[in-house]
C-alpha positions, 0 to 999 in steps of 0.5 A, a space after each residue: 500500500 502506499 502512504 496514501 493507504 491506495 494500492 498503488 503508488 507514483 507520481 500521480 495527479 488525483 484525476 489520474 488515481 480516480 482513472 487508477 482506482 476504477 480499474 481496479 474496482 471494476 473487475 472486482 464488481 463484475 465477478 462479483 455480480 456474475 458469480 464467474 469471471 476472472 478479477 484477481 490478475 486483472 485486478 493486480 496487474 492494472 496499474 501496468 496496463 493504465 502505465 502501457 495505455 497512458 504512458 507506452 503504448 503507441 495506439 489510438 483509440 479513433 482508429 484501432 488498426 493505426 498502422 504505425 501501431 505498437 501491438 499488445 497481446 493478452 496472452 493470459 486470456 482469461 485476464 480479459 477484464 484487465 484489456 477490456 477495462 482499458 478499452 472502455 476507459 482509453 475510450 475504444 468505443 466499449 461502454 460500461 454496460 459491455 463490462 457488466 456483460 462479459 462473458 454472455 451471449 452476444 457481448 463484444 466483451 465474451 470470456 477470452 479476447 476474440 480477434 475482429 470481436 472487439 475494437 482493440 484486441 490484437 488476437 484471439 487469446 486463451 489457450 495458454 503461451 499461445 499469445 507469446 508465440 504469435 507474438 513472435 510472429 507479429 515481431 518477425 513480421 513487423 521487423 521485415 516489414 520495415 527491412 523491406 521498405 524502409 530500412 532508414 527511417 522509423 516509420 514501420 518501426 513498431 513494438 509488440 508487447 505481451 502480457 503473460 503469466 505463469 501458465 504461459 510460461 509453463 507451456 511448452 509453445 512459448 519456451 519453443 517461440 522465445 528460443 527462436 525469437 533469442 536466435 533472431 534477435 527481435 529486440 521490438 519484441 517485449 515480453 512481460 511475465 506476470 511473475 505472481 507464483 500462483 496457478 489454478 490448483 496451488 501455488 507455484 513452486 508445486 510444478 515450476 520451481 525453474 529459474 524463468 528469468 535465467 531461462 530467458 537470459 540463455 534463450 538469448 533475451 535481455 532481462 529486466 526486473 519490476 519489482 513492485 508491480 504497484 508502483 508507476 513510475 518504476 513500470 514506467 521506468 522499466 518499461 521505457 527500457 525495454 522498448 529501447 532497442 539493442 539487438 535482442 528481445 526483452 523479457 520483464 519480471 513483474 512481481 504481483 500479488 494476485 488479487 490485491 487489494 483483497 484482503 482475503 484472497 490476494 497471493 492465493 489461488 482461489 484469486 484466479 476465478 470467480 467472485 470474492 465474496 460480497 463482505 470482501 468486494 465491500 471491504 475492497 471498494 472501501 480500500 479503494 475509497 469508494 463506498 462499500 455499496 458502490 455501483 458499478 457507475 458510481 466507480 467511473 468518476 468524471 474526473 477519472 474517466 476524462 483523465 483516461 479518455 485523454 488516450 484519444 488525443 494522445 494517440 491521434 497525435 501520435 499518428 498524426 505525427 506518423 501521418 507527417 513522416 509518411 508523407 515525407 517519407 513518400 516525397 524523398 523516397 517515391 520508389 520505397 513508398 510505392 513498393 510498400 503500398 503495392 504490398 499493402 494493397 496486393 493484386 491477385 494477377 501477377 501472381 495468377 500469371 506467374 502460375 499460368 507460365 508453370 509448364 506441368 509434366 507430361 501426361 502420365 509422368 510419375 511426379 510427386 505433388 509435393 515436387 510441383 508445389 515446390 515449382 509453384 511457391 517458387 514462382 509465387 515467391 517474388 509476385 505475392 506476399 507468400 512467405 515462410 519456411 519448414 521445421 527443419 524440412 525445407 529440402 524434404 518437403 519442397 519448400 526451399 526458395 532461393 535467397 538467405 534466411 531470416 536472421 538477427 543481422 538479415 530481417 528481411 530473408 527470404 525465408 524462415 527457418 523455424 527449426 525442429 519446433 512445429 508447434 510454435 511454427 504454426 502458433 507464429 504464422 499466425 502471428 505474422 497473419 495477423 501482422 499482415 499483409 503477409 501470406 505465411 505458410 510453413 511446412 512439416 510431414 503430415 503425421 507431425 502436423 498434430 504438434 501444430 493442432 492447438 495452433 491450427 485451431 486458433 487460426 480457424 477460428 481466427 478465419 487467418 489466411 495461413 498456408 500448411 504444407 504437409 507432404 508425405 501424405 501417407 503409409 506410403 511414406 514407406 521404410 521409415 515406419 508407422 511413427 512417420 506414416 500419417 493415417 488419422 491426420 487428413 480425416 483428423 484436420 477436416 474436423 476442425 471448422 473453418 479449416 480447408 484441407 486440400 489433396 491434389 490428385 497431380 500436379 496439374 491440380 497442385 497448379 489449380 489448388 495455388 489459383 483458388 488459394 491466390 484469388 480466394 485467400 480467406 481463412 487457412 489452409 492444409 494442403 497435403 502432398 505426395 512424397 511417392 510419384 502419382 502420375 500427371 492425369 489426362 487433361 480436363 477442361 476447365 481444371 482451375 474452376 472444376 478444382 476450385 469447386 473442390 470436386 469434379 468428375 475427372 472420367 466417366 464412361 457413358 452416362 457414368 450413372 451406375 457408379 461413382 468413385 470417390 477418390 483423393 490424392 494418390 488414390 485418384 489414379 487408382 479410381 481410374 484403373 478400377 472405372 476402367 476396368 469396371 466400364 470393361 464389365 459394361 458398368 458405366 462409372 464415373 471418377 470424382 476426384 475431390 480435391 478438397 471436402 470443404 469446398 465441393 460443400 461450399 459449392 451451391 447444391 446445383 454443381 454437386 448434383 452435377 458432379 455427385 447425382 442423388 440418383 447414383 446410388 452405388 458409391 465408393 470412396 477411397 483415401 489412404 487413411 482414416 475413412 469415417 468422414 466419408 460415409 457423408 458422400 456415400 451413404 450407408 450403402 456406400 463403401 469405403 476403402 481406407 486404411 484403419 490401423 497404423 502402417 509397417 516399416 516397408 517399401 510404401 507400395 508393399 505398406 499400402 498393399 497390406 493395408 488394403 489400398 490396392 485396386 482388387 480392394 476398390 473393385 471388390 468394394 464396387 461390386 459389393 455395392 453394385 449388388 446392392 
């Protein structure tokens, strides 16, 4: 407590201690009056986040996507009171009711913080360490910016910051993303720990009793040290510190006490959620030198409230003073100014150009697809905001581009190398989306996209507009055994809502797949690749607009009305032999191949009947690998041929043939079907 008996000190005018006062008060009272929420972090760590939006930040509430903006990521999602009481009082455009509303249906203050839901929030935050990851990525990504287009000057010279606690720590995604970030020296990167020693279950000592800070120091940050997380003018003191620049990313130590100024619950766990209690919320209020039945009105004074909103004048100012520099900017270096504007505002058809000059193989030519995607990315790379690495794997999964890689001394590299941390890959690409205008995509073998899943989530969720390859799409994979052969994965990525999963037949549908993703580049995509050969098909009219449908007939023989092969991938070659050799018998099939499940259902109902008639009751579906998801397309009295167990150390024909893939097996399956 300070002498003034508040829980807060510094230089500071009364008006501004009103501000001070209110946002502590207030996430008391809403949990209170919910009976759920999250007040104790909030409440402790508010006089950090009044010192980031009064004294800090670079932001402005007119216009939260200010490009000249430094960005803030509550990685402690479930703190969202702490970002939310700060949006309303800096004047974001929150009302006080919103706050009352937190947490239910169809308030734009819901539990954890929603990107594009609420005016100023950065990311959509909550499962732990994720918000540190991404940030890295928005770090990387701001940093190349402005190595790119304006190296001189600081106009694209912007901080990211995070607020992260003890859970994200623990996780091993942001230990992953700090590794990297010390490797590449993002010194616009700062990192702040809420180092309060309490989990949800107990204090930390129980399950984290490592020495963060000389963790950090060893990834290669610099580290500093708040150690009265009450008193402004030393956050601010630190604070300004870290936002200087010098060669590597920054990690602050702030010392709180969880759930102060409750004297019942700060330092303890049971501070982390729910209400304190009405007796303890009166004695808080009090402290606070409110009334003990304060309302929540009573709790925004005039005077705090106008203290607060002068965020609004500060931050136009900031950039109208960014405004000024870019136009001088533009003035003494037209070129640089109009590259960047082109990359602000990108144009489809050079990049749709550079794909049509792709010369495909011939027909029939065995050519992995992972091959002919390596040809596509390499001719996007120069025309398109397309840009990112591997996990180690660039040379294996076809990724590789010409130039240096992204490092402390070269920012604007060509490429990322991510290293063997997939998890944290997929968690930075979304930061660099966010960041924009970026395209990021990143790659690994199918089988480990499951280290990226918590990631890919959040990018569906967020609808981010990231790329994944994935090669070695199958038990085809071969010698290197079950441990490497994806079997779960495709059918595992199609549940996740709003995520694209895509799996060319050939090279020529690889082309295709690249011009849909160019022209429609919304929400995320998986696209799986072949490691083994598959053979380029005989050509199809209007391939780009069949393959953007997500499905289409690739063959038939006659009307092709008594059966239709379903197939993906690989498999596709091999529904040609079964229809071929099904139309022998006098059956007329036809071939759909499906390159993507999500779009041939985005399609209207028109096209998939034309592709897929309701009146073809004989259906089989092939895919090597899990095969539930396909009874959807052909019904109970459809077949599917899959493979349902994990795969054998062998040649990856010989695997695929153990396992069923083979064309007896589709034939077979066909005529059962038929029968019925």
């Amino acid at each position: 407590m300070s002498e003034t008996g508040l829980p807060f000190s510094g230089n500071i005018t009364p008006a501004e201690a009103d501000s001070l006062r209110a946002a502590i008060a207030i996430p008391a009272h809403v949990v209170q009056a919910k009976g759920h929420g999250h007040g104790g972090t909030a409440m402790a760590l508010a006089p950090l986040a009044h010192v980031l939006y009064q004294r800090i930040l670079r932001h402005n509430p007119n216009n939260p996507q200010w490009l000249g903006r430094d960005r803030l990521v509550l990685s402690a999602g479930h703190a969202s009171l702490l970002l939310y009481v700060q949006l309303f009082l800096t004047g974001y455009g929150l009302e006080l009711d919103e706050l009352a509303k937190s947490r239910t249906l169809d308030s734009r203050t819901p539990g954890h913080p929603e990107l594009g839901h609420t005016p100023g929030v950065e990311m959509s935050t909550g499962p732990l360490g994720q918000g540190v990851a991404s940030a890295v990525g928005m770090a990387i990504a701001a940093r190349r910016e402005r190595a790119l287009f304006a190296p001189s000057n600081t106009l694209l010279d912007t901080t990211t910051w995070v607020i992260a606690g003890d859970g994200c720590m623990q996780e091993g995604v942001s230990g992953e993303a700090s590794s990297l970030a010390g490797t590449l020296g993002l010194d616009n990167l700062v990192v702040i720990w809420d180092d309060n020693n309490v989990t949800i279950d107990s204090t930390g000592e129980a399950a984290f009793s490592e020495d963060v800070r000389a963790r950090y120091a060893a990834y290669g940050w610099r580290v500093l040290e708040i150690t009265d997380a009450s008193n402004l003018d030393e956050i601010e003191s630190v604070l300004h510190e870290a936002k200087s620049r010098d060669g590597r990313p920054t990690f602050v130590a702030l010392r709180s006490v969880i759930g102060t100024p409750s004297a019942k619950f700060s330092g303890k766990p049971a501070a982390h959620s729910g209400g304190f209690g009405a007796d303890d919320v009166a004695a808080i209020k009090t402290v606070l030198g409110f009334t003990a039945d304060a309302s929540l009105d009573d709790l925004v004074t005039d005077n705090g409230l106008g203290f607060a909103r002068g965020a609004v004048a500060r931050g136009q100012a900031l950039e109208d003073e960014w405004n000024a520099a870019l136009s001088v900017w533009k003035a003494t270096e037209p070129e640089a100014a109009r590259t960047w504007h082109a990359f602000r505002n990108p144009n489809a058809s050079a990049s749709l150009s550079a794909l049509n000059e792709i010369v495909l193989p011939a027909v029939g030519t065995p050519s992995a697809t992972r091959k002919l995607n390596s040809v596509a990315i390499k001719a996007l790379q120069n025309v398109t905001s397309l840009w990112g690495g591997s996990a180690d794997l660039a040379g294996s999964t076809g990724v590789e581009v010409p130039g240096s890689a992204v490092t402390a001394s070269n920012p604007g590299g060509e490429f990322i190398r991510f290293g063997i941390r997939e998890h944290a890959m997929a968690a930075i690409l979304n930061g660099i989306a966010i960041q924009g205008p970026w395209r990021p995509f990143a790659s690994t073998y199918l089988v480990f996209s499951d280290y990226m899943r918590p990631s890919i989530r959040l990018a569906a969720l967020m609808q981010l507009p990231v790329v994944y390859v994935f090669t070695h799409d199958s038990v085809a994979v071969g010698e290197d055994g079950p441990t490497h052969q994806p079997v779960e994965q495709i059918a595992s990525l199609r549940t996740v809502p709003g995520l694209d999963v895509v799996r060319p037949a050939d090279a020529a549908e690889v082309v295709s797949v690249w011009k849909r993703l160019i022209a429609q580049p919304a929400g995320p995509t998986a696209l799986i690749f072949s490691r083994q050969d598959v053979p380029v098909l005989h050509d199809r009219d209007d391939l780009d607009a069949k393959v953007a449908h997500g499905g289409y007939v690739a063959w038939q023989h006659g009307d092709g009305l008594d059966l239709a092969l379903i197939a993906t991938g690989s498999e596709v070659a091999l529904a040609l032999e079964a229809a071929e050799a099904l139309a022998a018998e006098g059956f007329s099939a036809r071939v759909i191949s499906m390159p993507s499940v999500e779009w041939f259902a985005a399609s209207d109902a028109s096209y998939r009947e034309s592709v897929l008639p309701a009146s073809i009751a004989a259906r089989v579906a092939v895919e090597a690998g899990r095969g539930d998801g396909w009874y959807r397309w052909v019904g109970l009295e459809g077949e599917v041929v899959s493979i349902e167990e994990f795969g054998e150390s062998g040649s990856g024909a010989q695997v695929m043939a153990r396992r069923g893939i083979t064309l007896d097996a589709v034939l077979e399956a066909a005529r059962r079907t038929l029968g019925r």
